[in-house]
PDB file as gemmi writes it, atoms N, CA and C in Angstrom:
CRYST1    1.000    1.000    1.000  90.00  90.00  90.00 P 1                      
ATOM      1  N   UNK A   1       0.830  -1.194   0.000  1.00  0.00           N  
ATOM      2  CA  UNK A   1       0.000   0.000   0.000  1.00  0.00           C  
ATOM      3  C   UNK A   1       0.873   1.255   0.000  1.00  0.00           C  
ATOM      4  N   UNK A   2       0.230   2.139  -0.841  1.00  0.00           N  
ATOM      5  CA  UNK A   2       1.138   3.540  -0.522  1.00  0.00           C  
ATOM      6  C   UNK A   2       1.565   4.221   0.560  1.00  0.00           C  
ATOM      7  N   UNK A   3       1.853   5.250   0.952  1.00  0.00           N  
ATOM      8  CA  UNK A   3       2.230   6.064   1.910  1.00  0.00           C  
ATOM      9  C   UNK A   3       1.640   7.422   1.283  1.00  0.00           C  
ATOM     10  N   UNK A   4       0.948   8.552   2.610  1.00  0.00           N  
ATOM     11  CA  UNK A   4       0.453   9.422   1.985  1.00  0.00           C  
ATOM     12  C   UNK A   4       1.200  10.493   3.201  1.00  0.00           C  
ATOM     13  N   UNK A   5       1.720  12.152   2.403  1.00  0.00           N  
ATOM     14  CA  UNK A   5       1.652  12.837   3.951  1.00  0.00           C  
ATOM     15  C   UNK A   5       0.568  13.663   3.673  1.00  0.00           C  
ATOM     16  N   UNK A   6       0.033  13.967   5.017  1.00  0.00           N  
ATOM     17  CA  UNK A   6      -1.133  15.100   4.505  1.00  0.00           C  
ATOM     18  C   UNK A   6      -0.903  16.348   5.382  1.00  0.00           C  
ATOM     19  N   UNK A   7      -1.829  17.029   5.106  1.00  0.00           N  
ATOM     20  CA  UNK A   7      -1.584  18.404   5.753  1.00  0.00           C  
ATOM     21  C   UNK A   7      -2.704  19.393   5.510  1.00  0.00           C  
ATOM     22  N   UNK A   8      -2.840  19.824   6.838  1.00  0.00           N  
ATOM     23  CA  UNK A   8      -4.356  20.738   7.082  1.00  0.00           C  
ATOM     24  C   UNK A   8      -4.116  21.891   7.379  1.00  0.00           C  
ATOM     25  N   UNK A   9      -4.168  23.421   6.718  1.00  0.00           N  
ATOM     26  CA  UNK A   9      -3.676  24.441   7.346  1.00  0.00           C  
ATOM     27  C   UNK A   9      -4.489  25.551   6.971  1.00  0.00           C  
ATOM     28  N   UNK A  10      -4.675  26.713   7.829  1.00  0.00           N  
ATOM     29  CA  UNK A  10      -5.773  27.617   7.475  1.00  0.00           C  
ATOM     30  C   UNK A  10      -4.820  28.560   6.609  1.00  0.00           C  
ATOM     31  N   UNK A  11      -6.012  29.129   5.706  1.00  0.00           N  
ATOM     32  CA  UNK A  11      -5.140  30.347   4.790  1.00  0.00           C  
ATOM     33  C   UNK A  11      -5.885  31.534   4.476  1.00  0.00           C  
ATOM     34  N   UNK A  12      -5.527  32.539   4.895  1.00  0.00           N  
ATOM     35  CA  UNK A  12      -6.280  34.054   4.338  1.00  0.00           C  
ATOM     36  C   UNK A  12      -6.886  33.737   3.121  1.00  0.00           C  
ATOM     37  N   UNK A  13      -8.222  34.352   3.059  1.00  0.00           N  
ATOM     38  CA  UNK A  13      -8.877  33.956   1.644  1.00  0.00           C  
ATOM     39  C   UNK A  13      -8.103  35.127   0.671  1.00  0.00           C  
ATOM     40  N   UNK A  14      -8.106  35.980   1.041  1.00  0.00           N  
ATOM     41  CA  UNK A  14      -6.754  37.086  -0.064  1.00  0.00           C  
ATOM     42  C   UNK A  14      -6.049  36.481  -0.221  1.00  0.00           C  
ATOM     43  N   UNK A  15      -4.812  35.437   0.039  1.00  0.00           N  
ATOM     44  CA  UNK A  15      -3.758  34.874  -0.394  1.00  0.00           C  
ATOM     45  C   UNK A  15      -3.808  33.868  -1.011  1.00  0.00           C  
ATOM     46  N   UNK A  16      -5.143  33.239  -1.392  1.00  0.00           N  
ATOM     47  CA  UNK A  16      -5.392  32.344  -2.482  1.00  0.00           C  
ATOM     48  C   UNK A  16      -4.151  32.224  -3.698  1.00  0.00           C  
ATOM     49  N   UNK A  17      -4.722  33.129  -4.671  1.00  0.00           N  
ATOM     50  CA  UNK A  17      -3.970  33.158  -5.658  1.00  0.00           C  
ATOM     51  C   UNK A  17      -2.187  32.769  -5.737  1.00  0.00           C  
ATOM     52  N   UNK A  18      -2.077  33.366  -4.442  1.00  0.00           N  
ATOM     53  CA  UNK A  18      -0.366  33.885  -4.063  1.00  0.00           C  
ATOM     54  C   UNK A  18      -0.311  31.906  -3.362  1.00  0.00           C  
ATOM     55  N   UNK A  19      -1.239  31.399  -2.851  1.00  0.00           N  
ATOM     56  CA  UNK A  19      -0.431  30.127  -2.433  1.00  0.00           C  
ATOM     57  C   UNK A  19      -0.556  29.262  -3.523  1.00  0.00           C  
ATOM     58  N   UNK A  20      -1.478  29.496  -4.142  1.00  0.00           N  
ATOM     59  CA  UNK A  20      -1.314  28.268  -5.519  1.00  0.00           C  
ATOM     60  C   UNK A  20      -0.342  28.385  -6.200  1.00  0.00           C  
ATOM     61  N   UNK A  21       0.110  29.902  -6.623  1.00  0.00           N  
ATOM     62  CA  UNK A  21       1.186  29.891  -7.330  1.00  0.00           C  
ATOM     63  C   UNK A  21       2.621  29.121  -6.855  1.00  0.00           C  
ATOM     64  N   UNK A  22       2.408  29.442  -5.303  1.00  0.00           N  
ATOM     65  CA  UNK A  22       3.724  28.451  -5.190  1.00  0.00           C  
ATOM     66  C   UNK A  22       3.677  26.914  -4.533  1.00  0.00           C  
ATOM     67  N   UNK A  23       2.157  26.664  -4.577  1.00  0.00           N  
ATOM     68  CA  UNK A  23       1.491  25.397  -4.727  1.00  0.00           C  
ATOM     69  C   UNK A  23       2.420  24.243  -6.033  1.00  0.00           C  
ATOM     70  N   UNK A  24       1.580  25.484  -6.862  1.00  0.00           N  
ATOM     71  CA  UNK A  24       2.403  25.094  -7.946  1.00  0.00           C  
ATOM     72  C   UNK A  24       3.585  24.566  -8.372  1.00  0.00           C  
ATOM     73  N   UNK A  25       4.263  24.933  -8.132  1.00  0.00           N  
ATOM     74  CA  UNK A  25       5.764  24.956  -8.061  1.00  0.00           C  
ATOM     75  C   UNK A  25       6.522  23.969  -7.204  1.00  0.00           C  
ATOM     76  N   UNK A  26       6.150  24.056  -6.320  1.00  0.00           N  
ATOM     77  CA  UNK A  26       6.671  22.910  -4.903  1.00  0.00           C  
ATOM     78  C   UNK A  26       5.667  21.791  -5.470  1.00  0.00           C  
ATOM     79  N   UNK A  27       4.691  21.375  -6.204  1.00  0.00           N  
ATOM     80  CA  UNK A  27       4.128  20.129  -6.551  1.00  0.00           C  
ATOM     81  C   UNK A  27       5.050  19.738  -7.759  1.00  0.00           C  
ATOM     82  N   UNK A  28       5.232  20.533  -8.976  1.00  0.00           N  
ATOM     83  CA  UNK A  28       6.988  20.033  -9.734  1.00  0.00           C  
ATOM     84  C   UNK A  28       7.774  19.377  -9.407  1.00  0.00           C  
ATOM     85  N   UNK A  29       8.606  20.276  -7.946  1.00  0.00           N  
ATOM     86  CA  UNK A  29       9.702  19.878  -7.357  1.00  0.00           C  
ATOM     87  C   UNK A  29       9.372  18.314  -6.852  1.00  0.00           C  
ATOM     88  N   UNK A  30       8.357  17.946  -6.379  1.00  0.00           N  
ATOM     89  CA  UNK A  30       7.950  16.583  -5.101  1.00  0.00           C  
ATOM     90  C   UNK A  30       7.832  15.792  -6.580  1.00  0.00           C  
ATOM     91  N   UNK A  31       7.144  15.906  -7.892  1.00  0.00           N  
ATOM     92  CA  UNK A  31       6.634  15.141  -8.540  1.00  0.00           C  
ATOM     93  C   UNK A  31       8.112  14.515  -9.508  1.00  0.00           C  
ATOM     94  N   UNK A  32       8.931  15.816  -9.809  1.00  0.00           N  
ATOM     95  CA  UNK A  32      10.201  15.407 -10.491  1.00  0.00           C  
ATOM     96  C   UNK A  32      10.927  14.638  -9.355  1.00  0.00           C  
ATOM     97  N   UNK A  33      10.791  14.359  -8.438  1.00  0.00           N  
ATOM     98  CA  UNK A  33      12.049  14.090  -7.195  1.00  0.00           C  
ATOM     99  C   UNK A  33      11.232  12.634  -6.752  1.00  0.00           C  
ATOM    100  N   UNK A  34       9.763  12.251  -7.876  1.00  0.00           N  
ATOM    101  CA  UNK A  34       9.337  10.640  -7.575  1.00  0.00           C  
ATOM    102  C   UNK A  34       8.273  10.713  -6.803  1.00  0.00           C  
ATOM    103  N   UNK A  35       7.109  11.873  -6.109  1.00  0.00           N  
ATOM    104  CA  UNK A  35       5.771  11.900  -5.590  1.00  0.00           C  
ATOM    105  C   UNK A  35       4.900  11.680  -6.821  1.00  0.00           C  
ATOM    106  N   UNK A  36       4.008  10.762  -6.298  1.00  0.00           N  
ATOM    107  CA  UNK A  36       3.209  10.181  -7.509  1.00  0.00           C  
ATOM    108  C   UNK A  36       1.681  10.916  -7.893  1.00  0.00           C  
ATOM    109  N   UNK A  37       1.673  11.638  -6.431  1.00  0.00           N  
ATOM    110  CA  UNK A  37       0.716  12.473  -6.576  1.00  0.00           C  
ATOM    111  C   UNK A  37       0.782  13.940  -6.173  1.00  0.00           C  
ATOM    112  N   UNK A  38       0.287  14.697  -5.897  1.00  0.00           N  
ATOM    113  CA  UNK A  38       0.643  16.136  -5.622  1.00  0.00           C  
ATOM    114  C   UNK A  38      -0.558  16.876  -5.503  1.00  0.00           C  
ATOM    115  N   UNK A  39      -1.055  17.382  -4.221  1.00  0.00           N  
ATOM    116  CA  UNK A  39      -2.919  17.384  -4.391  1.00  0.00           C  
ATOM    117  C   UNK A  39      -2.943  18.796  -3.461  1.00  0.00           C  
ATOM    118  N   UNK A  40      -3.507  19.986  -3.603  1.00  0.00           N  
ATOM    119  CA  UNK A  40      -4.102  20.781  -2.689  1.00  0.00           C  
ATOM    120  C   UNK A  40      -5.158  21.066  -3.037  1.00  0.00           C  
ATOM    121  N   UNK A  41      -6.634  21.107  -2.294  1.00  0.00           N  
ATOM    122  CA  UNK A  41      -7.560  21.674  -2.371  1.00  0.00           C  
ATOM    123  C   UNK A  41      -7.953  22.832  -1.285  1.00  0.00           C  
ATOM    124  N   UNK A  42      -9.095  23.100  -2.094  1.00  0.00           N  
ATOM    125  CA  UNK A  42      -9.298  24.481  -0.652  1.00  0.00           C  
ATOM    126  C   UNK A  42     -10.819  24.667  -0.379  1.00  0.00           C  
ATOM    127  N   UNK A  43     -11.228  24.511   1.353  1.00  0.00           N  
ATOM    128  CA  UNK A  43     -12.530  24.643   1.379  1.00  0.00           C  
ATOM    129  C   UNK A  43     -13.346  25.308   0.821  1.00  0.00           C  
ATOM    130  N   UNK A  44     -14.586  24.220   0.450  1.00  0.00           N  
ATOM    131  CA  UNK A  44     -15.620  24.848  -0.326  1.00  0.00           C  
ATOM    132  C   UNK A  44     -16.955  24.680   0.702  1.00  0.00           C  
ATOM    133  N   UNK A  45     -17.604  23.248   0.900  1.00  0.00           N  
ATOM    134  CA  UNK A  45     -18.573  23.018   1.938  1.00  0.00           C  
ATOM    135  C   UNK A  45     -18.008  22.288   3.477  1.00  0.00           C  
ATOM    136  N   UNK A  46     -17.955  23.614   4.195  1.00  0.00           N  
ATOM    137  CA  UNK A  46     -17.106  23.352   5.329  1.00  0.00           C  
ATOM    138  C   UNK A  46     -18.220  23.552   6.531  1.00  0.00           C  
ATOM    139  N   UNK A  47     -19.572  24.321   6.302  1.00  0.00           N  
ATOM    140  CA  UNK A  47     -20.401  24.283   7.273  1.00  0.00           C  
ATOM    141  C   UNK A  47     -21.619  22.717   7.213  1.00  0.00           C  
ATOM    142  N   UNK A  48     -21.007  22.106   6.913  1.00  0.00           N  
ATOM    143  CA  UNK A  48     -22.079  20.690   7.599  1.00  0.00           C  
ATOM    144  C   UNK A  48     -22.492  20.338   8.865  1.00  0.00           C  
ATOM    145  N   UNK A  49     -23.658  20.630   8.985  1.00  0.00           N  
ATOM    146  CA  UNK A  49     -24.435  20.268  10.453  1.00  0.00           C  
ATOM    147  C   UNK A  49     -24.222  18.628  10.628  1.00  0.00           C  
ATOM    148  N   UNK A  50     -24.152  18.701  12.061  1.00  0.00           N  
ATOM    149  CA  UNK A  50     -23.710  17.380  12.875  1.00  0.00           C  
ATOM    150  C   UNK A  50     -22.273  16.918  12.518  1.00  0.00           C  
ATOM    151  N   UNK A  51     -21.396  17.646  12.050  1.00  0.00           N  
ATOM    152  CA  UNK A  51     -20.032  16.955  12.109  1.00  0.00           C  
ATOM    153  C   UNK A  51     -19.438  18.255  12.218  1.00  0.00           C  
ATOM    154  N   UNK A  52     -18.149  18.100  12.755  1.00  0.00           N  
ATOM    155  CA  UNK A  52     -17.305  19.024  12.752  1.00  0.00           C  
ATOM    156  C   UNK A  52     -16.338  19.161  12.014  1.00  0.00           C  
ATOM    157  N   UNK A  53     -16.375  20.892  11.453  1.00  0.00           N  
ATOM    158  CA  UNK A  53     -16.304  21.262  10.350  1.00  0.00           C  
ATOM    159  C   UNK A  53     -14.888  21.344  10.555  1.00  0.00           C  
ATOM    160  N   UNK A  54     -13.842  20.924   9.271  1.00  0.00           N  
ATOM    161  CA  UNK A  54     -12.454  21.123   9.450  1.00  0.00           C  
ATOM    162  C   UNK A  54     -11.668  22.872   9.674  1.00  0.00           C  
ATOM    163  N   UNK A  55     -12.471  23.216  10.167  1.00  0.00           N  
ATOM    164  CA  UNK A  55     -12.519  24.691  10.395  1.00  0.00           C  
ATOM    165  C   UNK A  55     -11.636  24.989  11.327  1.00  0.00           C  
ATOM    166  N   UNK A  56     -12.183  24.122  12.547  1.00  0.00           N  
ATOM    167  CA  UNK A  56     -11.932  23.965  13.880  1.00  0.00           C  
ATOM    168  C   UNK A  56     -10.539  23.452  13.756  1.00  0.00           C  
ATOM    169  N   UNK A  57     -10.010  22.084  13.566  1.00  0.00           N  
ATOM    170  CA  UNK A  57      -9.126  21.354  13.810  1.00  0.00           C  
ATOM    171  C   UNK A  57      -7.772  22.374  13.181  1.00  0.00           C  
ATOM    172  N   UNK A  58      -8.492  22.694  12.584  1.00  0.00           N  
ATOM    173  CA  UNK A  58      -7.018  23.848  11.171  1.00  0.00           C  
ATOM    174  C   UNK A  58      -6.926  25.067  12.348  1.00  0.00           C  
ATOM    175  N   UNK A  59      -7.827  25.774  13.144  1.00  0.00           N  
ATOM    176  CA  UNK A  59      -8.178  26.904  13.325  1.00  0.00           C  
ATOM    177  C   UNK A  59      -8.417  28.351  12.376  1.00  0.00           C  
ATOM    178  N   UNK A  60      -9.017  27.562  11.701  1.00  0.00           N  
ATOM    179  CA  UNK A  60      -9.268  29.278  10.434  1.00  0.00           C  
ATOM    180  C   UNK A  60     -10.129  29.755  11.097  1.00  0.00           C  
ATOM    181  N   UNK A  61      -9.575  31.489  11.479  1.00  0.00           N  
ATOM    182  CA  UNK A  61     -10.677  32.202  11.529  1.00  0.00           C  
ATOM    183  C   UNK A  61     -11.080  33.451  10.902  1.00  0.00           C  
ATOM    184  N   UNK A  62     -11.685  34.340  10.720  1.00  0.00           N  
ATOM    185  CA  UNK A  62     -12.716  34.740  10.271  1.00  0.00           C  
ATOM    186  C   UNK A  62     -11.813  35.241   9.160  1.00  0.00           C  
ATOM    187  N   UNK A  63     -12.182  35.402   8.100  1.00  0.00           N  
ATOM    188  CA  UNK A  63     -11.722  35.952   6.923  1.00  0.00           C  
ATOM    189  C   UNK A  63     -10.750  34.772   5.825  1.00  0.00           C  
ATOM    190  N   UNK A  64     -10.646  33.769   6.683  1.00  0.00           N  
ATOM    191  CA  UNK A  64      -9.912  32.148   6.395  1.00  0.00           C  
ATOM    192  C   UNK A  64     -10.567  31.099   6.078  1.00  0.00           C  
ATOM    193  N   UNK A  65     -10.181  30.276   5.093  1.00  0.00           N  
ATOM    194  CA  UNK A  65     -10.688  29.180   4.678  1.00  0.00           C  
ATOM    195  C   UNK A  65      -9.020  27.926   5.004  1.00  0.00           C  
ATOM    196  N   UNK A  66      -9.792  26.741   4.257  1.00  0.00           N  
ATOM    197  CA  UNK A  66      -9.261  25.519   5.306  1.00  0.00           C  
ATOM    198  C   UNK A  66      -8.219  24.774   3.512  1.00  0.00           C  
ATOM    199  N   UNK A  67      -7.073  25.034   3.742  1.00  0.00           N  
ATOM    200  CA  UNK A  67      -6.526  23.802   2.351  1.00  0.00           C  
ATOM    201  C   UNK A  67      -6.304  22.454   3.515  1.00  0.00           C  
ATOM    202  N   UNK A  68      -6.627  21.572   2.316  1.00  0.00           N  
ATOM    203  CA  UNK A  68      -6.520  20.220   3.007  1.00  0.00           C  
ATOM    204  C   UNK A  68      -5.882  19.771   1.539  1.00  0.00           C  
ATOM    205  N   UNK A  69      -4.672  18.890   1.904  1.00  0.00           N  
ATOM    206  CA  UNK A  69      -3.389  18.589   1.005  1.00  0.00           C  
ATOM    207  C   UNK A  69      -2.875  17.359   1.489  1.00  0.00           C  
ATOM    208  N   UNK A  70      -2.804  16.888   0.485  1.00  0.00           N  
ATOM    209  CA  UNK A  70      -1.925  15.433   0.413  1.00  0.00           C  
ATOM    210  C   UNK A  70      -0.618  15.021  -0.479  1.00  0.00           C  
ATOM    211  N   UNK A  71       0.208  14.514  -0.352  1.00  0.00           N  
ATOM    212  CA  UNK A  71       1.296  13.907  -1.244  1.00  0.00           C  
ATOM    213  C   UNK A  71       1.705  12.422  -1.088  1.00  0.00           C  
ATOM    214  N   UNK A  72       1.308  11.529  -2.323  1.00  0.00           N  
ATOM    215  CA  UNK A  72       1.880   9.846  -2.405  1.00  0.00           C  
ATOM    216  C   UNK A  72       2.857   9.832  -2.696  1.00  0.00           C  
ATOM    217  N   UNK A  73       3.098   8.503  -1.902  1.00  0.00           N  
ATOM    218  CA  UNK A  73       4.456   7.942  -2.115  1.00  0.00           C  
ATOM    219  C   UNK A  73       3.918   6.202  -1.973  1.00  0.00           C  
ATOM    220  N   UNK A  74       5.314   5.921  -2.771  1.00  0.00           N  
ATOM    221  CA  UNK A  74       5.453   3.985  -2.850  1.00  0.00           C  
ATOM    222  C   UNK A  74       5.438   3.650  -1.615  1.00  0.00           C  
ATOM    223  N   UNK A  75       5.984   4.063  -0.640  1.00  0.00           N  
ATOM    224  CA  UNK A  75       5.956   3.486   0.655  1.00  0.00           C  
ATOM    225  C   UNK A  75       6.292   5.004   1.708  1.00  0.00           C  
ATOM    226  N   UNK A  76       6.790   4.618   2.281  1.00  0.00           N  
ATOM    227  CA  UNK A  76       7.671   5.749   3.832  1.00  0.00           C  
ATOM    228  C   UNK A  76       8.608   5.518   3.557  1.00  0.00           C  
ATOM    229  N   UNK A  77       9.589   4.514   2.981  1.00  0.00           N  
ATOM    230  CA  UNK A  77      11.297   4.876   2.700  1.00  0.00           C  
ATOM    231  C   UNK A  77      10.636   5.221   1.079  1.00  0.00           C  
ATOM    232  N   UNK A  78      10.103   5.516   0.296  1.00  0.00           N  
ATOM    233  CA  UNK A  78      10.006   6.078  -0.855  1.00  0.00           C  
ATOM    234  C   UNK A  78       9.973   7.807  -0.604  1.00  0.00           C  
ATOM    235  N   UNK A  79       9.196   8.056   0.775  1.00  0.00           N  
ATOM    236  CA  UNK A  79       8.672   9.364   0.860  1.00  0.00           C  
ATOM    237  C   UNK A  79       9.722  10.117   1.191  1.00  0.00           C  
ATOM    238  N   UNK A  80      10.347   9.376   2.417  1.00  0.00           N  
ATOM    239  CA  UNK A  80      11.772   9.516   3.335  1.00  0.00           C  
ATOM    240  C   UNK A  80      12.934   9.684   1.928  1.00  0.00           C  
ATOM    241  N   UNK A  81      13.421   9.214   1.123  1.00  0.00           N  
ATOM    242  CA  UNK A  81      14.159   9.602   0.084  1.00  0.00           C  
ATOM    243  C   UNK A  81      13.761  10.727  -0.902  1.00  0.00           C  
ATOM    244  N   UNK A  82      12.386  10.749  -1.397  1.00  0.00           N  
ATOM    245  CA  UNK A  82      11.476  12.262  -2.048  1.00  0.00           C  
ATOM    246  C   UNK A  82      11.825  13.521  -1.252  1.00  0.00           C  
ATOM    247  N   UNK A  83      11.528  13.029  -0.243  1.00  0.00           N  
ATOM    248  CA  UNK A  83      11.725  14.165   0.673  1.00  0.00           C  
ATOM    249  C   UNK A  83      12.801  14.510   0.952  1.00  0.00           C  
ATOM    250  N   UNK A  84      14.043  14.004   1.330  1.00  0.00           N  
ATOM    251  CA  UNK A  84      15.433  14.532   1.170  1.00  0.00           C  
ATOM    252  C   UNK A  84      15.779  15.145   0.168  1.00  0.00           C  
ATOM    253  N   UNK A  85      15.152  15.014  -1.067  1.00  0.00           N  
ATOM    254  CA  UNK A  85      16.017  15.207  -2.578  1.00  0.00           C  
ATOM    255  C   UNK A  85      15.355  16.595  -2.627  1.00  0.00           C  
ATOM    256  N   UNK A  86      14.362  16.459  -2.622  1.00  0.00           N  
ATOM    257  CA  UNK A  86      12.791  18.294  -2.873  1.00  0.00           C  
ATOM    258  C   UNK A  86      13.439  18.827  -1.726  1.00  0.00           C  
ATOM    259  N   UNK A  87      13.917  18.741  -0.640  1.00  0.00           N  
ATOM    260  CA  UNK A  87      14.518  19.829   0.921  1.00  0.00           C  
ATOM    261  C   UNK A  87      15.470  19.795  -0.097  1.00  0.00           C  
ATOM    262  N   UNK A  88      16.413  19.670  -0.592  1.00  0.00           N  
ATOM    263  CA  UNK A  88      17.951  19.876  -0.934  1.00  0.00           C  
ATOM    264  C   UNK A  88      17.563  20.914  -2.602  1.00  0.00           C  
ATOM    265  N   UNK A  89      16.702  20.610  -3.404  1.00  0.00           N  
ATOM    266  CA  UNK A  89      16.104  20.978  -4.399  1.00  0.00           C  
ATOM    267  C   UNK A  89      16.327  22.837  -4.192  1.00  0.00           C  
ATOM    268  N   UNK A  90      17.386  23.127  -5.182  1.00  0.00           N  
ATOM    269  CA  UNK A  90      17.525  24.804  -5.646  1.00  0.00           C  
ATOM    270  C   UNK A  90      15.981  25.634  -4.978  1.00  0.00           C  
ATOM    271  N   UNK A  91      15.246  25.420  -6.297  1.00  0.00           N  
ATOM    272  CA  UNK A  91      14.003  25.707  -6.258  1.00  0.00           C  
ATOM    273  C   UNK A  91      13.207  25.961  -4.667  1.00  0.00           C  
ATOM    274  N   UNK A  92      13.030  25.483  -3.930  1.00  0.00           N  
ATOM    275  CA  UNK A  92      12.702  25.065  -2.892  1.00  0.00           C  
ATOM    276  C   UNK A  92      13.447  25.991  -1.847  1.00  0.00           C  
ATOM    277  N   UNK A  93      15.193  25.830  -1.594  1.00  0.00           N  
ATOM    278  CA  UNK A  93      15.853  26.327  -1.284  1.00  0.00           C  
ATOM    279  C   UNK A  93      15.752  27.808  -1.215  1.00  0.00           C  
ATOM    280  N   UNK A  94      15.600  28.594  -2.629  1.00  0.00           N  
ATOM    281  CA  UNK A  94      15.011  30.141  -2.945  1.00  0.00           C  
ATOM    282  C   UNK A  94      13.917  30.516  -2.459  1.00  0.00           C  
ATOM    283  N   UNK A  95      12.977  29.651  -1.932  1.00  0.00           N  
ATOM    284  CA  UNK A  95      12.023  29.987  -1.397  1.00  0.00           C  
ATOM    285  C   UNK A  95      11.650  30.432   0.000  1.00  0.00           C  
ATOM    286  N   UNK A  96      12.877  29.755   0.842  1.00  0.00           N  
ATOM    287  CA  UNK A  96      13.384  29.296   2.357  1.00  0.00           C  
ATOM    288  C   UNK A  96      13.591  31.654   2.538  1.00  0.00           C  
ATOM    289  N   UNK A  97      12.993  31.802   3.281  1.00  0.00           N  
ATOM    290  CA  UNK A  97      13.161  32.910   4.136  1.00  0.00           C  
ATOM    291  C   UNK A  97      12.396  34.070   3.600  1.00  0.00           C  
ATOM    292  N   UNK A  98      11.854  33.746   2.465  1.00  0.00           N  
ATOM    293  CA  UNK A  98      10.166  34.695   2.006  1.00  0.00           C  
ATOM    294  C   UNK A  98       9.185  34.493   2.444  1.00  0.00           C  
ATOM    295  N   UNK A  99       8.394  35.652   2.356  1.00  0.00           N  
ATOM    296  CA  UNK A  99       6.938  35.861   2.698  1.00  0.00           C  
ATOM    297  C   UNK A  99       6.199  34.495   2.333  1.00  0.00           C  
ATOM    298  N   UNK A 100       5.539  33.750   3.125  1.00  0.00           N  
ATOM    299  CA  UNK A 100       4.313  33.045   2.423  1.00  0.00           C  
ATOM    300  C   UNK A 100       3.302  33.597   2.453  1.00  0.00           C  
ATOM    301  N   UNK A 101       2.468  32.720   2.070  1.00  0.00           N  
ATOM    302  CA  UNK A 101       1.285  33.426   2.014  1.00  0.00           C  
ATOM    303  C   UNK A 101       0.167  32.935   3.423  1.00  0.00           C  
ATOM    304  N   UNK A 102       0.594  31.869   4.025  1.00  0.00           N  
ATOM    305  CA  UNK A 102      -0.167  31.497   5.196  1.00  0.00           C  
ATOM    306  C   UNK A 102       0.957  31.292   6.369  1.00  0.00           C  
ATOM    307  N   UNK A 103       0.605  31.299   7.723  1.00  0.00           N  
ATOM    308  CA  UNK A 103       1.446  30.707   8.541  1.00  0.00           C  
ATOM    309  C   UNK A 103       2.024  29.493   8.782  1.00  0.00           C  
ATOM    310  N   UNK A 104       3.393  28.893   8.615  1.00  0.00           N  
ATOM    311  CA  UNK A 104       3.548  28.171   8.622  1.00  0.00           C  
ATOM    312  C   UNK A 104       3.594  26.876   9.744  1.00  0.00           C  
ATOM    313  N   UNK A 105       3.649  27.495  10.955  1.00  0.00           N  
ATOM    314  CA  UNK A 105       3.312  27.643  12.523  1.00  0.00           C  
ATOM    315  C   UNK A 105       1.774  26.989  12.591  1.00  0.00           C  
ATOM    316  N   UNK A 106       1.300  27.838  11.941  1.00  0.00           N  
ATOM    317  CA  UNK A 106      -0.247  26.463  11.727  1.00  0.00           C  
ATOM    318  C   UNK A 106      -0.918  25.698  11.473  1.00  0.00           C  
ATOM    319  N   UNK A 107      -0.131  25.158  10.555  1.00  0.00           N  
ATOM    320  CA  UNK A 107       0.206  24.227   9.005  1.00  0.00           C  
ATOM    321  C   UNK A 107       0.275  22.982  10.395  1.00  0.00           C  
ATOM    322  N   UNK A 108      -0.993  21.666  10.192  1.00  0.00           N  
ATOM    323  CA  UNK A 108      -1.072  20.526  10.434  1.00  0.00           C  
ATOM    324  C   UNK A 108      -0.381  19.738   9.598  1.00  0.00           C  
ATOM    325  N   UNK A 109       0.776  18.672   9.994  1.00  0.00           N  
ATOM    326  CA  UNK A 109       1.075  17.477   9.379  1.00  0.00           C  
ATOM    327  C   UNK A 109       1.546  16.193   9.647  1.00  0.00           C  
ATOM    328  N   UNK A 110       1.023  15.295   8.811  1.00  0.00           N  
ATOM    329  CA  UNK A 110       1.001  13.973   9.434  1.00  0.00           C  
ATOM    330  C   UNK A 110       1.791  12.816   8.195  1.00  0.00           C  
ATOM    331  N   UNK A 111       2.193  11.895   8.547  1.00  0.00           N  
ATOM    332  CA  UNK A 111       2.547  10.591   7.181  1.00  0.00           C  
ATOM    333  C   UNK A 111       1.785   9.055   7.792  1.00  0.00           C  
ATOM    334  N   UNK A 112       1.254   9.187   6.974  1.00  0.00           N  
ATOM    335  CA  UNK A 112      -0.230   7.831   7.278  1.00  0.00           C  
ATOM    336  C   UNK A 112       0.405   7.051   6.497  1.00  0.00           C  
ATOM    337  N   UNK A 113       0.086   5.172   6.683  1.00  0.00           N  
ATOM    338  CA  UNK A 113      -0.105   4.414   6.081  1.00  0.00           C  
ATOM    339  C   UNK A 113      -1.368   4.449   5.145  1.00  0.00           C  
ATOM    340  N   UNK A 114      -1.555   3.792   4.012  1.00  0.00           N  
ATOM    341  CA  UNK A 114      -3.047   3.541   3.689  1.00  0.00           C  
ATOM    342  C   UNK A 114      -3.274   2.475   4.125  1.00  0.00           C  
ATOM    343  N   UNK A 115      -4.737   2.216   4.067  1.00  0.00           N  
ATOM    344  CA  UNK A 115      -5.217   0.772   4.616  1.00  0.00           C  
ATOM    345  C   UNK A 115      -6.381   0.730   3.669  1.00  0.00           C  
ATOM    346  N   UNK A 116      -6.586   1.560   3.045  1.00  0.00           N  
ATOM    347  CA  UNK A 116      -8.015   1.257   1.952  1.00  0.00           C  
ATOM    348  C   UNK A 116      -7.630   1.917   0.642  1.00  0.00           C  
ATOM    349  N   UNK A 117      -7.576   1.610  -0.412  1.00  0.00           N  
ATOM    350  CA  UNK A 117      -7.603   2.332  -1.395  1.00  0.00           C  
ATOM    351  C   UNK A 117      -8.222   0.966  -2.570  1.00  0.00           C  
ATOM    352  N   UNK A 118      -9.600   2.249  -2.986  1.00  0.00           N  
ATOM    353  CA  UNK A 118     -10.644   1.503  -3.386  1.00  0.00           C  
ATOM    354  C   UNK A 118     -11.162   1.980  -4.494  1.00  0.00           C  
TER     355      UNK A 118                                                      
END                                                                             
């Protein structure tokens, strides 16, 4: 089964534009360096009654919406080697001590096994 990392983080709805662009870019770097997938989305239906809304867990507040993001890998020593090569990656590197566009301090992340893929 694959290996996935994911990641939940709130983002100013003004800085949309400004994080895809370097969405963009850092999904290149992971995909040339052997990530098989490369995924950010950004809340759309986040107020559903009776469950709790990923609003909370991210902490977005008011003027913030929720990206919820994933990246595959062949395994955890597949991800563990991707991931050394994209940290060492120029590209990536130039990016290290600029403005983002969200906090990075709030940025949830995790590396799951899968157990279902259906």
């Amino acid at each position: 089964m694959t290996y996935v990392d994911g990641f939940l983080l709130p983002l100013p709805k003004k800085n949309l534009a400004a994080y895809r662009a370097i969405s963009r870019k850092v999904g290149r770097v992971w995909r040339e360096h052997g990530a098989l997938e490369f995924r950010e989305c950004v809340g759309d239906d986040l107020d559903v009654q009776g469950v709790l809304s990923l609003k909370q867990p991210a902490g977005a507040g008011r003027g913030e919406t929720v990206m919820f993001s994933w990246i595959v890998f062949r395994s955890r020593a597949h991800r563990d080697r991707v991931n050394a090569k994209a940290m060492k990656d120029p590209r990536l590197l130039a990016m290290c001590g600029k403005q983002m566009p969200f906090d990075c301090k709030r940025m949830a992340y995790g590396g799951f096994k899968m157990v279902v893929d259906a």
